[in-house]
N, C-alpha and C positions, 0 to 999 in steps of 0.2 A: 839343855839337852832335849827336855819335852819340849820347851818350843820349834827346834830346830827340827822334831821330829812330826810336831804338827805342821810346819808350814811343809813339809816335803809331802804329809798327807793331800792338800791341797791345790799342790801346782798344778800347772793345766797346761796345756799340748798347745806349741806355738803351728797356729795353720799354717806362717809363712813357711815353717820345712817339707809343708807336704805342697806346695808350693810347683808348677812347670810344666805340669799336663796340660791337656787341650781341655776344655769345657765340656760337660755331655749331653748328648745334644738332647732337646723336650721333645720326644716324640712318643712315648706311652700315653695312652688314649684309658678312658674308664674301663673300656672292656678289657683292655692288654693288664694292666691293673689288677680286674676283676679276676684275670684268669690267672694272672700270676699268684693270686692270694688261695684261688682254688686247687690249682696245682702244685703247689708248694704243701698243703695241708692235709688234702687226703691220699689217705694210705694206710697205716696200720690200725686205726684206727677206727674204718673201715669192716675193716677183714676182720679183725680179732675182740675188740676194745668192747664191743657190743653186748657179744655173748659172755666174754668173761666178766664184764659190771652185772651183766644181769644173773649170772647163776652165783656169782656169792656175795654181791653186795648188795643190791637196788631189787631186782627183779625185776619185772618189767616196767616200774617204774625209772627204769634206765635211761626211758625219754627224756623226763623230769631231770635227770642228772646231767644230760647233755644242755638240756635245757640253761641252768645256771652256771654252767660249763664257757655256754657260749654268750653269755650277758657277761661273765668274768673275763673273757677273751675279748669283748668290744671294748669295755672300760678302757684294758690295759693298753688294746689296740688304738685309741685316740689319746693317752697318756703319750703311746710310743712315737706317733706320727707330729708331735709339736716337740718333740725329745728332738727328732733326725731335725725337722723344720728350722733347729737352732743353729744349726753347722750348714754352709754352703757348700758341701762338698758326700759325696754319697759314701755306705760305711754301712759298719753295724755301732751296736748300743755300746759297745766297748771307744769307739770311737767317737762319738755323741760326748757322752761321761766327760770321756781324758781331756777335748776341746773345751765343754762347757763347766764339769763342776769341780773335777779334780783328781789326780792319779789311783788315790785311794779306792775311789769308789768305780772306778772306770776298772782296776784292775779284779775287785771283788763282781763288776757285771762280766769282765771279760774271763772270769778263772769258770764263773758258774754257763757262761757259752760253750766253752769248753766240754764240761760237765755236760751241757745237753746235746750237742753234738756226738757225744762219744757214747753218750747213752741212745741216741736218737739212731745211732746206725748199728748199736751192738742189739736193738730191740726190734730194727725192720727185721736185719738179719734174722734175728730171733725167730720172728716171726713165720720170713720165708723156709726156715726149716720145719716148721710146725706145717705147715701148710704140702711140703715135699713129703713132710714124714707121715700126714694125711691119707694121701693117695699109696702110700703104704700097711696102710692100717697099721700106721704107729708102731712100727719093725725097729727102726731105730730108736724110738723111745725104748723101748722092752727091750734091746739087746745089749744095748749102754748100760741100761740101768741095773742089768743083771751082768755086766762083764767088769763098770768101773762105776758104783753107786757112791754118792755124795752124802752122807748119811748128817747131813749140818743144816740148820734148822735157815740160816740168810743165804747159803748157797742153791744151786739147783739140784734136782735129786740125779741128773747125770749129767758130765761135759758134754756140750752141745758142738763137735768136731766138726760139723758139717757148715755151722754158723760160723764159724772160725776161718775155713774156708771160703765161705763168701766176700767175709770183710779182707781177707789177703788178697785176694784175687779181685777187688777194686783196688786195695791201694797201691796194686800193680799196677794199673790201668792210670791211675790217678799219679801216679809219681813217674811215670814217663811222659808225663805231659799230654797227656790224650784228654782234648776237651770234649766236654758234653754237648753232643748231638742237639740241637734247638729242633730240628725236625722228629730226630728219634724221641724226645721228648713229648712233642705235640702227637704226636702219635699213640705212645703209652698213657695220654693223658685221656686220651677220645677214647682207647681201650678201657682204662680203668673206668670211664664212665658210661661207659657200655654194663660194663660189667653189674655197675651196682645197679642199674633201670633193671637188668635181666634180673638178678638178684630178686629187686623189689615187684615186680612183675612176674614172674614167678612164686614167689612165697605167697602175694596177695590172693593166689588162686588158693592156695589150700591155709588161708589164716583164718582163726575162728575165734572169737574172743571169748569163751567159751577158759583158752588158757590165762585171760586175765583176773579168772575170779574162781580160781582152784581151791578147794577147801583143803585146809590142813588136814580136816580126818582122812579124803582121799587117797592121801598122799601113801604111798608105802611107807611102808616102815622102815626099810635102810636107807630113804632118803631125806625122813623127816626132821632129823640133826639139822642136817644142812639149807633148808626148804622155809626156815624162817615161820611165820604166822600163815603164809599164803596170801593168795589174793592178787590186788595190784601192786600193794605196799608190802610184802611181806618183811621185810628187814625195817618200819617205819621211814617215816622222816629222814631219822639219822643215817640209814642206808643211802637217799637221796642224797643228802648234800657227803656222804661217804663217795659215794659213787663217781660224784662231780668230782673230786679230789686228783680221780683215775680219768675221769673224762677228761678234764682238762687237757691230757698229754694228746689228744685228738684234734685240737685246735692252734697247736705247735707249730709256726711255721708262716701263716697269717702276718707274722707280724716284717716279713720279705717286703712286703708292700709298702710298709712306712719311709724302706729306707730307698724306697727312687724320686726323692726331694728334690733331687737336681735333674730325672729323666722326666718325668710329667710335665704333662701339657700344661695343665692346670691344676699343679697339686693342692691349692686351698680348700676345693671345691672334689677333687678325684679322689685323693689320697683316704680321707676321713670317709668318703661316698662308696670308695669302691670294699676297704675294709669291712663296713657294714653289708654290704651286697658278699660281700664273696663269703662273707661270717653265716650269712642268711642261705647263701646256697648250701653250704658246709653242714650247718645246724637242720635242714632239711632231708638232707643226704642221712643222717646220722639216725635224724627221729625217724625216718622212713624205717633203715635197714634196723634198728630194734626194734619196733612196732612190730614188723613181719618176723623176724625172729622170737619173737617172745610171743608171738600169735597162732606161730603155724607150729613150734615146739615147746613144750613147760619149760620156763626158765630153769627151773633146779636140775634137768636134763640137759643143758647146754654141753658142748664142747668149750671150756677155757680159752684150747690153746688155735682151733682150729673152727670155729662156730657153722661156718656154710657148710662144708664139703660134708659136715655132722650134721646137721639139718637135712642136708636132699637126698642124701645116702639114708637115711631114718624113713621118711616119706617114698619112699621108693624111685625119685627122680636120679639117676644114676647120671642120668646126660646131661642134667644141669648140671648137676657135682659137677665134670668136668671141665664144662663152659665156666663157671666159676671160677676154680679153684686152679683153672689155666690163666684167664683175667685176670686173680690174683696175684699169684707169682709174677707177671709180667709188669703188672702197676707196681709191684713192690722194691722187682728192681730199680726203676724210677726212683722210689722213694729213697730205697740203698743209697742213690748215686747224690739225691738231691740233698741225704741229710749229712754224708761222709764228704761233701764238695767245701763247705766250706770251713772244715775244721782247720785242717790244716794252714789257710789263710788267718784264721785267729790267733791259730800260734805261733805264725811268721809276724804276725802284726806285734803281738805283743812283747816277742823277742827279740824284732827291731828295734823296739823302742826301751830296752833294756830292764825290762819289770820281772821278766823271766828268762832264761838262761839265753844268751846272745847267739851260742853254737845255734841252735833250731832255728837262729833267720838265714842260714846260710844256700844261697840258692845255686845248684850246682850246672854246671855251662854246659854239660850236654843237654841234661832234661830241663832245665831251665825251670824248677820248679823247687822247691823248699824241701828239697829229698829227707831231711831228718824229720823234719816236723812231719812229715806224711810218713812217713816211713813209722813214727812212734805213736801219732792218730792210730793209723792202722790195728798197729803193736796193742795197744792199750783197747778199743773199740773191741778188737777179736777176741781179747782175754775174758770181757767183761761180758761179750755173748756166749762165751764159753762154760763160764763159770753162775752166770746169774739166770733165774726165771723170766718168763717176759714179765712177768709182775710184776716182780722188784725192779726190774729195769723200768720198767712206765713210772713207777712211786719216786724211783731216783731222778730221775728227766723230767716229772712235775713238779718236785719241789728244785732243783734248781732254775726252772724256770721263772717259776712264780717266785722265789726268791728276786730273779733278773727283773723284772717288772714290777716287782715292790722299789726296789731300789729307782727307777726309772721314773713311776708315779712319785715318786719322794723328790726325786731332780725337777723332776718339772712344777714342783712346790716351791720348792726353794731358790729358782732362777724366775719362777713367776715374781716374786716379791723381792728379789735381790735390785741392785741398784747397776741400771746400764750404763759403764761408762762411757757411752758414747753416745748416749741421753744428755741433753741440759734441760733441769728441773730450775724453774723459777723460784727466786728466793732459798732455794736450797743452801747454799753455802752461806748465807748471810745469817739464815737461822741458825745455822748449825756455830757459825762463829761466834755469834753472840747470846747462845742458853748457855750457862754454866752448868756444873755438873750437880750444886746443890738446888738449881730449878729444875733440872731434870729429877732428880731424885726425888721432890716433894710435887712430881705431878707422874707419879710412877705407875700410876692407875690409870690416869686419861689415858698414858704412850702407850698400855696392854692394852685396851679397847679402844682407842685412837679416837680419843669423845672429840679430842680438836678437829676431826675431819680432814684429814690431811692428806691431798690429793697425791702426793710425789714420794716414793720411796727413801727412805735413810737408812743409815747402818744401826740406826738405834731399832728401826722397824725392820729390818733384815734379821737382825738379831732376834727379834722377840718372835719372829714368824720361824727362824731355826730351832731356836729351844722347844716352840709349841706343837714342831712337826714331830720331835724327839720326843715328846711327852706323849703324843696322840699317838705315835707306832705304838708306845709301851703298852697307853692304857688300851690301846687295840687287840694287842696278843691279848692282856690279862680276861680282856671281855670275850674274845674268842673259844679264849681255856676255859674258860667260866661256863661259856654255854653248851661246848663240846661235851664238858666232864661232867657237866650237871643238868642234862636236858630233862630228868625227870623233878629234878629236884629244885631247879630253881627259885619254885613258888612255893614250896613245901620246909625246906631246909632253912634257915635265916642264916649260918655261912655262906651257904651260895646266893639269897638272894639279898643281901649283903655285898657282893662281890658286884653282883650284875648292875645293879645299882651306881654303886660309887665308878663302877670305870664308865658304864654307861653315861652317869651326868658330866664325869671328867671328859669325858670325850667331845661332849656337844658343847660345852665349855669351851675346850681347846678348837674346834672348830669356829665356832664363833669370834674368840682370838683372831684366828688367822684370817677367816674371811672380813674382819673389820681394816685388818693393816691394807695401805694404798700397794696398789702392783704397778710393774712396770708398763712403760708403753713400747717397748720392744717392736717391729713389723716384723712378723714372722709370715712367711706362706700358709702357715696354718696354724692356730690355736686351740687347745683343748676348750670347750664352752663351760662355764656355769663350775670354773675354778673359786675354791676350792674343793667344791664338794665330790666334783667326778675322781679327781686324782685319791682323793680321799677313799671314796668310795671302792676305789679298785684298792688302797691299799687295806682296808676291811677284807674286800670278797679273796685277796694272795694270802692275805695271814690265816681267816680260817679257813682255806683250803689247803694251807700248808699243813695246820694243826692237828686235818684229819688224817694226816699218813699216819701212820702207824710206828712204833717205836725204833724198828729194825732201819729205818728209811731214813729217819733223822739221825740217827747213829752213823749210820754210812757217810749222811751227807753233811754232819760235823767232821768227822776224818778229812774227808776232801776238804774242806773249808783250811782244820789245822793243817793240814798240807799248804796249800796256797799261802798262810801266814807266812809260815817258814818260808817259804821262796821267798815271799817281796819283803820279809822284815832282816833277812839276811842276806840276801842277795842282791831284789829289784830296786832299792831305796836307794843305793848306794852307784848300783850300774842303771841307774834310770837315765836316759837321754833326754831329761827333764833337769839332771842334777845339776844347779849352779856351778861347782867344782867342776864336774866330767866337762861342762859345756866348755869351762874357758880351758881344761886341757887338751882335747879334740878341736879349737879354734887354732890355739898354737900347732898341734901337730899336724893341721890342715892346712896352717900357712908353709910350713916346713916340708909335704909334701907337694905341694906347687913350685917351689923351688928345687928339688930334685928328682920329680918324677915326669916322664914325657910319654905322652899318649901318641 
């Protein structure tokens, strides 16, 4: 029974059924690329992400957070782009997985897409009410919060009715089939970056660094709680890489670009080029608009939920507030449309393919579009802007993401060193016929460090490069926990510096493993460089970025997780369109319906 239960963990998505289409044609160019990674990515994080990292976590050190923010997002970004590179056919990472490594893991990156998606549109929303309730001097925060108050420490302190309303009112739009304008797109895009030049041009005239090196004693008194040490660092270090945590969810989006493997001119050379270029525009974009924010007002004075229209409205510019805080709304809806567009195709994917309930692939003949599955996006997206902060919603949509590209840097570990069969390795089968199992066994040290020098992959070195990568997540968390929980104490304490030690040598250890076993020669349009250490690397900088959320976050995003089990351990395993059994019953009832049905 466990076996039969692991090999169903590993099957993988036969390409010939997706099989019939036309080819698509190569005509994205580095810039089309470039802008597709930049337009896809800014937006709320933009507007809001800024001011709220730097009043209670970083402070103006929130550059610094973007900073590692956006070195975490390239890692994962050339992880992802040799991930798509391995399927000839374009897709997300849900798709990638189920083709290359196995249903299991394909349905755990596609449940956590899910997850960012639903988070990604319940949080612009979020947002654009924060920004409406702005220009109201926060009318509807104070009369919600005095008519239906939320008194619950992971909810929001009122339902957000308005955010609710925006998400129905796309997945109306969205579930009648009404597609997304490419013009009205390119237009909100040149607006939204209008907006932040005006922004950052503006601010620059009254910024005074003068706010970066505030003395704690200055500080008033009811704001010295919250106001940290002062200075640049006021929250230290741990603020900074806290803050990346929440940055991260700013650079969400980027990874749109990996998956036009099959539209690029020249994806070997674009895909990998243009992800850094548009990472570099992004990361510029970001450092600017907090730089000026934390320059021209005290970071511990920020607006949270709304940071510009609070800013120009303080300084007395009333007329930018508006040029603003209209750009914003307007690039936001963008963002609404860009990040609620493609939930619904994840859940028709996934439904199709029977890993999740088959009802939600049902695509209905008027609107010709996946009406349950949009219909329960919707459902689900509105409840979660209704009900949650934008806070917790960014903490949620950063660790499922980073979750999705941990997982992702681990595939492309483990297909790097796996054996192609469609590779012939010289001498391979002849060695393998003739070592016995008590020669392998007494050279069990050379095959972990591979002292024989052995150019061509095996299952014995597939193996040993699986277990090694399983061993290196663990001691990864454990060294991550270790430094999170013990940044004062590391060198002080000898439990902690005991701990940091032992996973830190286990780890370079387990690297050195992996990078000794032979890789594949696979041609792919594009390869990660300098494996294994980059994939590695990224899965370092997702763990402890995962580990900086906060208890409330990981809680949430264990439920989701135990949700998803239950689906695919009682349900998807069994109605997978992977399932050996279901295959040859659907084969028979396909011969039987060519026989009595007439088109």
């Amino acid at each position: 029974m466990a076996s039969q239960i692991f090999m169903a963990l590993k099957r993988k998505k036969r390409m010939s059924d997706e099989s019939g289409g036309s080819p698509l044609a190569r005509v994205l160019t580095l810039l089309d690329l470039t802008a597709l990674g930049v337009g896809a990515t800014l937006g709320l994080g933009v507007y809001v992400l800024a001011g709220s990292v730097a009043k209670t976590v970083a402070g103006p050190a929130v550059c610094l957070s973007f900073l590692v923010a956006a070195v975490a997002s390239a890692v994962a970004g050339l992880c992802y782009a040799e991930f798509a590179a391995r399927v000839p056919k374009a897709g997300s990472a849900y798709v990638y997985s189920y083709v290359s490594v196995g249903e299991f893991a394909a349905f755990v990156i596609g449940w956590n897409l899910i997850l960012e998606y639903v988070i990604g549109t319940a949080s612009v929303a979020r947002g654009m009410s924060n920004y409406i309730d702005a220009l109201t001097d926060k009318r509807i925060r104070k009369t919600l919060t005095e008519w239906m108050p939320m008194d619950i420490d992971f909810l929001s302190p009122y339902p957000d009715f308005l955010s609710f309303i925006f998400v129905i009112a796309l997945t109306g739009i969205l579930a009648f089939g009404v597609k997304e304008s490419s013009t009205m797109n390119n237009a909100f895009t040149v607006l939204n970056l209008i907006t932040i030049v005006v922004a950052i041009v503006a601010g620059s005239i009254k910024a005074d660094v003068k706010n970066w090196r505030i003395n704690v004693a200055d500080i008033d008194d009811k704001y010295k709680a919250a106001a940290g040490a002062g200075g640049f660092l006021p929250f230290g270090v741990s603020g900074v890489t806290a803050g990346a945590a929440k940055c991260f969810y700013g650079f969400v989006g980027f990874d749109a670009v990996a998956t036009t493997g099959e539209e690029a001119k020249n994806p070997q050379r674009d895909i990998p080029l243009s992800i850094v270029v548009s990472l570099s525009i992004i990361f510029a974009a970001y450092f600017a608009i907090s730089t000026v924010l934390t320059m021209v007002w005290p970071y511990y004075l920020q607006d949270a939920d709304a940071p510009f229209p609070y800013v120009f409205e303080q300084i007395g510019w009333n007329s930018i507030k508006w040029v603003v805080t209209v750009g914003a709304i307007f690039a936001l809806c963008t963002s609404l449309l860009g990040a609620m567009f493609p939930l619904p195709r994840v859940i028709y994917a996934m439904s199709k393919d029977g890993v999740i309930f088959k009802s939600l692939a049902k695509v209905n003949t008027y609107t010709q579009t996946p009406l349950i599955a949009t219909a329960l996006s919707g459902l689900l997206s509105g409840i979660m802007a209704t009900i949650f902060d934008l806070d917790q919603l960014i903490d949620m949509m950063s660790i499922g993401t980073l979750m999705a590209y941990t997982i992702v840097a681990i595939s492309v570990l483990i297909l790097r060193y796996d054996i192609d069969e469609n590779e012939e390795y010289p001498g391979l089968e002849i060695k393998e016929k003739t070592e016995t199992v008590e020669q392998y066994m007494g050279n069990r040290f050379k095959a972990i460090f591979n002292l024989n020098n052995n150019k061509y992959p095996t299952k014995d070195s597939s193996t040993i490069v699986n277990w090694s990568i399983v061993m290196f997540s663990v001691f990864t968390g454990l060294f991550c926990a270790t430094v999170i929980n013990g940044k004062s104490q590391v060198f002080n304490d000898t439990f902690y510096l005991l701990g940091f030690i032992i996973t830190l040598v286990s780890m370079l250890t387990l690297l050195v493993i992996i990078a000794r076993q032979p890789t594949s020669d696979t041609k792919l349009s594009f390869k990660v460089p300098l494996v294994p250490y980059i994939p590695c690397l990224s899965v370092l900088f997702n763990l402890y970025l995962m580990l900086e959320l906060d208890l409330h976050t990981w809680i949430r995003f264990s439920a989701w997780l135990v949700i998803g089990f239950l689906i695919y351990f009682f349900y998807g395993i069994q109605h997978s369109e992977e399932n050996p059994n279901r295959r040859k019953t659907m084969s028979i009832t396909s011969k039987d319906d060519k026989e009595v049905t007439k088109f």
